[in-house]
LUMVEXDREN-65470 format. One line per field, with one value per residue (C-alpha): chain; residue number from 1; y, z, x. Coordinates in steps of 0.001 Angstrom, whole numbers, m for minus. Example, Ala and Ser with C-alpha at 12.3 -4.5 7.8 and 13.67 -1.06 7.14 Angstrom:
cadena	c(A A)
num	c(1 2)
Y	c(m4500 m1060)
Z	c(7800 7140)
X	c(12300 13670)
// end
This chain:
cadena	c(A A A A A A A A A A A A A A A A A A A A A A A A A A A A A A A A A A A A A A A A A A A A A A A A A A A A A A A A A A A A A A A A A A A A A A A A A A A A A A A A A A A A A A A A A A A A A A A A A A A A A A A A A A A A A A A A A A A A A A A A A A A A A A A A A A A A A A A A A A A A A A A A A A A A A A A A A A A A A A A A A A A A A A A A A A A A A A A A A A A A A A A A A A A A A A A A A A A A A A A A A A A A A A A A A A A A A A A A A A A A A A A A A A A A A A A A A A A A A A A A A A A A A A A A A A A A A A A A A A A A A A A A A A A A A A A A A A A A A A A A A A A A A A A A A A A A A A A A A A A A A A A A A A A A A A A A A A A A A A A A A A A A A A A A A A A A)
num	c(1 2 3 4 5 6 7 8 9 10 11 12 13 14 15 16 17 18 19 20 21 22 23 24 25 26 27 28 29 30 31 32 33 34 35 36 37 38 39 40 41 42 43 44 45 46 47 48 49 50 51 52 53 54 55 56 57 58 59 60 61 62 63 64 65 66 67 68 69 70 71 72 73 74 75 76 77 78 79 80 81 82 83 84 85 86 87 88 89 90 91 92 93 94 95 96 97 98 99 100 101 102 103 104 105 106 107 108 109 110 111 112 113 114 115 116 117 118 119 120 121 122 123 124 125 126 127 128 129 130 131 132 133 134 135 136 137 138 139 140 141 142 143 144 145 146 147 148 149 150 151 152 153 154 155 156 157 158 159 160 161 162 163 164 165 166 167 168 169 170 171 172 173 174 175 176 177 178 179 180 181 182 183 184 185 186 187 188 189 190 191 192 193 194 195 196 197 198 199 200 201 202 203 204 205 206 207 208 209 210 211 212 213 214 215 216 217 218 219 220 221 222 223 224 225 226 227 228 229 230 231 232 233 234 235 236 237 238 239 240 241 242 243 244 245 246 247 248 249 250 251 252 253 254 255 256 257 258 259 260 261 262 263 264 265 266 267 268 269 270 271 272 273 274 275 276 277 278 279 280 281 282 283 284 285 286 287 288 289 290 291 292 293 294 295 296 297 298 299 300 301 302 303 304 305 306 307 308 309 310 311 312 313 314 315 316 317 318 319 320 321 322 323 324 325 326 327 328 329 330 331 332)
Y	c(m61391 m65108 m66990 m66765 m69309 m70198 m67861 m69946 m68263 m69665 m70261 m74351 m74372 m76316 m79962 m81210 m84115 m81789 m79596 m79602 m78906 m75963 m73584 m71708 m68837 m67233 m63076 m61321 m57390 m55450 m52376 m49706 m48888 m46255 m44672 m43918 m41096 m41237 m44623 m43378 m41546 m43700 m44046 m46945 m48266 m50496 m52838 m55613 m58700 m59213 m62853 m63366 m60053 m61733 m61921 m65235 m66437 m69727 m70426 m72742 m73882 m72130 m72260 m68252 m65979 m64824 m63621 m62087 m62074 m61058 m60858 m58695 m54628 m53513 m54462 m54055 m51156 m49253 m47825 m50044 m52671 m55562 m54033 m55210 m58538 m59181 m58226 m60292 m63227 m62340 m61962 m65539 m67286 m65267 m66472 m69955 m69565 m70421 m68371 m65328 m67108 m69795 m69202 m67688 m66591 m65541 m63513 m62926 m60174 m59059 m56372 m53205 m51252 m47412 m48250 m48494 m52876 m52943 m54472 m53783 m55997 m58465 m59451 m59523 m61863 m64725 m64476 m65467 m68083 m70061 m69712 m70726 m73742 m74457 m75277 m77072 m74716 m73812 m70015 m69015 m65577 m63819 m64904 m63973 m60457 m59749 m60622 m58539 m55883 m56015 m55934 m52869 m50506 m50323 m49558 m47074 m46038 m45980 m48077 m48711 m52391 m52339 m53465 m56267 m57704 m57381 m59037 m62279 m62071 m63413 m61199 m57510 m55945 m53234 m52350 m50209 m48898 m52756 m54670 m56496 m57852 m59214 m59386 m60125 m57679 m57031 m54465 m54391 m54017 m53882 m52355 m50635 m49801 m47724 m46978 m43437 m44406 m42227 m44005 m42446 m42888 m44009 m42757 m39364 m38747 m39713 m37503 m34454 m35332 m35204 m32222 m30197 m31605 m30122 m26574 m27024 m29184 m28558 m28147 m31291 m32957 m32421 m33968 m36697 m37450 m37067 m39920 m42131 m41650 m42282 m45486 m46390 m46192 m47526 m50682 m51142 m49984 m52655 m55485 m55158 m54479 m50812 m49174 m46397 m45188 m46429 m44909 m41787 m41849 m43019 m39140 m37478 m39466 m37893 m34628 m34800 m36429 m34077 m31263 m32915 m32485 m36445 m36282 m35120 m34068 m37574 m38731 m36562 m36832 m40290 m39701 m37299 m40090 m43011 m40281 m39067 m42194 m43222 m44626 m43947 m43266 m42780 m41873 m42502 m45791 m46056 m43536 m40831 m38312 m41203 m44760 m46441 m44436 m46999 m46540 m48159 m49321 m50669 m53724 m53584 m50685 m50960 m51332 m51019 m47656 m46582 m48698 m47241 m43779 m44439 m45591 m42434 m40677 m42117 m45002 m47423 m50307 m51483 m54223 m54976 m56445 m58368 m58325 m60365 m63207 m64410 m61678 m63852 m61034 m59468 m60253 m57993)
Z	c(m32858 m33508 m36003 m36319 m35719 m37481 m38120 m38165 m38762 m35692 m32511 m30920 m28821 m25146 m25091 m21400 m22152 m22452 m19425 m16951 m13059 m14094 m17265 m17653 m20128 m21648 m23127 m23929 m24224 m27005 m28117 m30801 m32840 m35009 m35039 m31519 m31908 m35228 m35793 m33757 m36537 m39187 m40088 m40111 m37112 m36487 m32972 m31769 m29709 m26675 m25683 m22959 m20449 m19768 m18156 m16882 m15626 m13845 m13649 m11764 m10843 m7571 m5975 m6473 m8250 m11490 m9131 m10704 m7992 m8054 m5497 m7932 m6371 m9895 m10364 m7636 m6623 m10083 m9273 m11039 m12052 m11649 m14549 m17282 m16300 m14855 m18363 m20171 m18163 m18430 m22524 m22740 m21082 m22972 m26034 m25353 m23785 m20750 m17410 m15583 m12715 m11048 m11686 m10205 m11836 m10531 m12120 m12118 m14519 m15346 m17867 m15955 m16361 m17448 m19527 m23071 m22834 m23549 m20051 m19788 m23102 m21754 m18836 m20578 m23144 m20451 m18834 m21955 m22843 m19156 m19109 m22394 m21203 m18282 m20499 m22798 m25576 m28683 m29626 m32564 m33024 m34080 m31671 m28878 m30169 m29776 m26614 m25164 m27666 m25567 m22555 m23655 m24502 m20535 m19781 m22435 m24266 m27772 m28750 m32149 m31216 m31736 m28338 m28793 m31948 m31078 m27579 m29468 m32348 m32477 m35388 m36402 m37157 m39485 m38631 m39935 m39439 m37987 m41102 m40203 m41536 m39914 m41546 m40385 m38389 m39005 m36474 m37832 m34198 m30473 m29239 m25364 m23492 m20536 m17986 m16432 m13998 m14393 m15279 m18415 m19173 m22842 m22341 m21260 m23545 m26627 m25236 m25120 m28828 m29767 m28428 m30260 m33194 m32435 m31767 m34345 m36994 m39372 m37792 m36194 m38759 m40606 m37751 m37500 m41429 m40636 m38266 m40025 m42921 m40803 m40225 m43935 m44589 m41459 m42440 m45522 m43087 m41016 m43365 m44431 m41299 m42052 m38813 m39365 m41881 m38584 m36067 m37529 m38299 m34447 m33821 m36216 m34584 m31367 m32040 m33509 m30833 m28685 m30231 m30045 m26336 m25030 m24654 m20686 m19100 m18202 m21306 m22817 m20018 m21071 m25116 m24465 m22526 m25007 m27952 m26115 m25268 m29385 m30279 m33745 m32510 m29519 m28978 m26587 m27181 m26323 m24902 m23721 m20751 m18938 m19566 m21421 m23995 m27075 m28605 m31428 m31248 m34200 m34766 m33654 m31195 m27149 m25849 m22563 m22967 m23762 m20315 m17817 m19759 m19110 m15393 m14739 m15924 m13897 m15554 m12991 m15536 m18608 m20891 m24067 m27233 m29515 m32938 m35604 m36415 m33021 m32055 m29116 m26832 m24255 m21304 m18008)
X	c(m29994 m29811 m32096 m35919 m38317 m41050 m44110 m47592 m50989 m52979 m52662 m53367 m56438 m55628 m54919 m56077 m53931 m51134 m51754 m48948 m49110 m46880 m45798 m42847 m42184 m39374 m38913 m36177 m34909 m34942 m33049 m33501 m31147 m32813 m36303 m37529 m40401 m40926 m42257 m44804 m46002 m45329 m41543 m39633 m37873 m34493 m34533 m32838 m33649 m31358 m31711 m29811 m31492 m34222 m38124 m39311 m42528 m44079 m47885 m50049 m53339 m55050 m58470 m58556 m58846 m56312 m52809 m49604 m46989 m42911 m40343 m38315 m38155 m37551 m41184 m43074 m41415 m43269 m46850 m49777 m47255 m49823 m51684 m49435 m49009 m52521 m53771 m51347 m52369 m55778 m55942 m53995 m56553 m59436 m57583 m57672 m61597 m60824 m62493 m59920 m59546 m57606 m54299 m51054 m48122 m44938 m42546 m38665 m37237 m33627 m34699 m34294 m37470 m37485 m34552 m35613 m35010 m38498 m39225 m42672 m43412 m40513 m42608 m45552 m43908 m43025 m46347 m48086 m46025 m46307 m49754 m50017 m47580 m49496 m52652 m50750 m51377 m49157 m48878 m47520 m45669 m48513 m50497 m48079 m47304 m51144 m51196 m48155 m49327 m52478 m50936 m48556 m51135 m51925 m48458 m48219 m51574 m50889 m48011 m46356 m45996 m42584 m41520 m43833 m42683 m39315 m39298 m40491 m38159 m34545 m33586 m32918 m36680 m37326 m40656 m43018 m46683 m47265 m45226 m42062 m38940 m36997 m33269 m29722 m27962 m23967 m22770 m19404 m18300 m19702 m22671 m22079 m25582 m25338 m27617 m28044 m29815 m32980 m36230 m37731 m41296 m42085 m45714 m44257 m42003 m44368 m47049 m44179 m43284 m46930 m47725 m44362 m45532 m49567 m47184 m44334 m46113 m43883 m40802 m41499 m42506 m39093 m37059 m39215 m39369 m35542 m35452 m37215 m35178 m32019 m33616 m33766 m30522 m29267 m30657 m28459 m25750 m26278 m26775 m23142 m21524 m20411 m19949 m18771 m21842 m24239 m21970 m22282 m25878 m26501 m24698 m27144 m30385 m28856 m28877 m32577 m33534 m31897 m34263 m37378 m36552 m36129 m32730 m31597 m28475 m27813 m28138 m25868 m22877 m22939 m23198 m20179 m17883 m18724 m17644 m14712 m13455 m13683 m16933 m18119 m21404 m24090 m27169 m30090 m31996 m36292 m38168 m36009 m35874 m33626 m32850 m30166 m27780 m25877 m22551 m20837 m17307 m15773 m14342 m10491 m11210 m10958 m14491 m12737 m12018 m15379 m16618 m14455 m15209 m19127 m18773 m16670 m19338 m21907 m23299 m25268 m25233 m22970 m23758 m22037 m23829 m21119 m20762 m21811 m21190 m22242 m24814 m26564 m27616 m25413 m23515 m22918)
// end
């Protein structure tokens, strides 16, 4: 949640002169705030870039073939985790017209995967940008959410591209059917992500979600026209910092969420600490059925009390999101 950069129309072509012996690339976290689900089908969505949980990538010239390599267990410990990341690599050198081949990257992430921090896209992110580096090539924004975009509908089949267009912004997103703005976000107090420790499946939980609403079309339908109007007006919530209009609507999301059935009984121990111990609001945040829950604590309150109240209640991982005016990602 810092400032944007610039958004360009084209990607630069290769300049040999500019090729390095190595490229590095950079891609953050995301969160959402508002809209898991139902911008799926449509409705708006609220996320949030979190700059400083980080995926990071180096490439450089081999006499093999294409090679995606980490030392990190959190990724090679997930089944067909070279798929992502060989086929971001792989559609960044397509892009500049250059041959699959030749290359090794290596890979270091801290954005837990299975969590809802958007890791998948995160890793996908860096490894465009350092082979992009390595060749001495410029890629816009655009440009660069195509290519994770690419590489995230292997990890998860049909995605909004939300995850993608967040993991290379560096401000608030409202995003809708593919259309973005991008706008200033005002928590109006501290955001709290904890971990439960279960890896949740965003292709899963989707697929669950679309087949209630196949069964229950139009019960369905209502929560999910619910959600995405939640979203709507959390915007204007969060452009002028009123927390306790978000924190509240974060409760309603939850319980929606809760009976489209990707909520779990993790998630909920954890909702029901951060609530007890006085935030104005929680609720899961991604996928579902696991990951990371979010809570809201306003401006004045003890965040403390709402940490120790998560880790007594089994959290595996805490990380605390300040509030504006110096919303520059989150520290552990």
């Amino acid at each position: 949640m810092a400032t944007v950069s610039e958004l360009n129309a084209h990607s630069l072509p290769p300049s040999p002169e500019a090729s390095a012996a190595s490229g590095h690339g950079r891609s953050h976290a995301k969160l959402i705030l508002f809209g898991e689900h139902s911008v799926v089908h449509g409705h708006p969505a609220i996320a949030v870039p979190v700059r400083s949980i980080a995926a990071e990538a180096d490439a450089v010239r081999s006499d093999g073939p294409l090679d995606v390599a980490s030392d990190d267990p959190q990724i090679t410990a997930r089944d067909g985790w070279q798929d992502v990341p060989l086929m971001a690599a792989e559609a960044t050198l397509r892009r500049l017209g250059l041959p699959a081949s030749g290359v090794h990257v290596s890979v270091r992430s801290r954005v837990p995967a299975g969590r809802g921090f958007g890791s998948s896209a995160a890793v996908a992110g860096a490894i465009v940008n350092a082979v992009a580096d390595l060749h001495g090539a410029e890629l816009d924004r655009q440009a660069r959410f195509e290519l994770v975009q690419e590489a995230e509908r292997v990890a998860h089949g049909n995605p909004s591209g939300l995850d993608a267009r967040t993991t290379v912004a560096e401000r608030g997103i409202a995003f809708q059917g593919g259309v973005v703005r991008e706008f200033d976000v005002v928590l109006g107090g501290t955001l709290v992500v904890a971990d439960t420790g279960v890896h949740g499946s965003t292709r899963r939980a989707v697929a669950d979600v679309r087949a209630l609403l196949e069964r229950e079309p139009e019960r369905t339908g209502a929560l999910l026209d619910r959600l995405g109007a939640i979203a709507r007006d959390a915007e204007r919530a969060l452009r002028v910092g009123d927390a306790r209009a978000t924190g509240g609507m974060m409760d309603e999301s939850q319980r929606i969420l809760r009976e489209l059935g990707v909520s779990s009984t993790e998630i909920e121990t954890l909702v029901t600490a951060a609530k007890g111990a006085g935030a104005l609001g929680a609720k899961l945040s991604g996928g579902g059925q696991g990951g990371c829950i979010v809570a809201l604590i306003g401006d004045g309150d003890d965040a403390t009390a709402v940490t120790e109240a998560l880790r007594a209640a089994g959290a595996t991982g805490i990380w605390s999101v300040p509030p504006a005016p110096h919303p520059s990602g989150t520290t552990r």
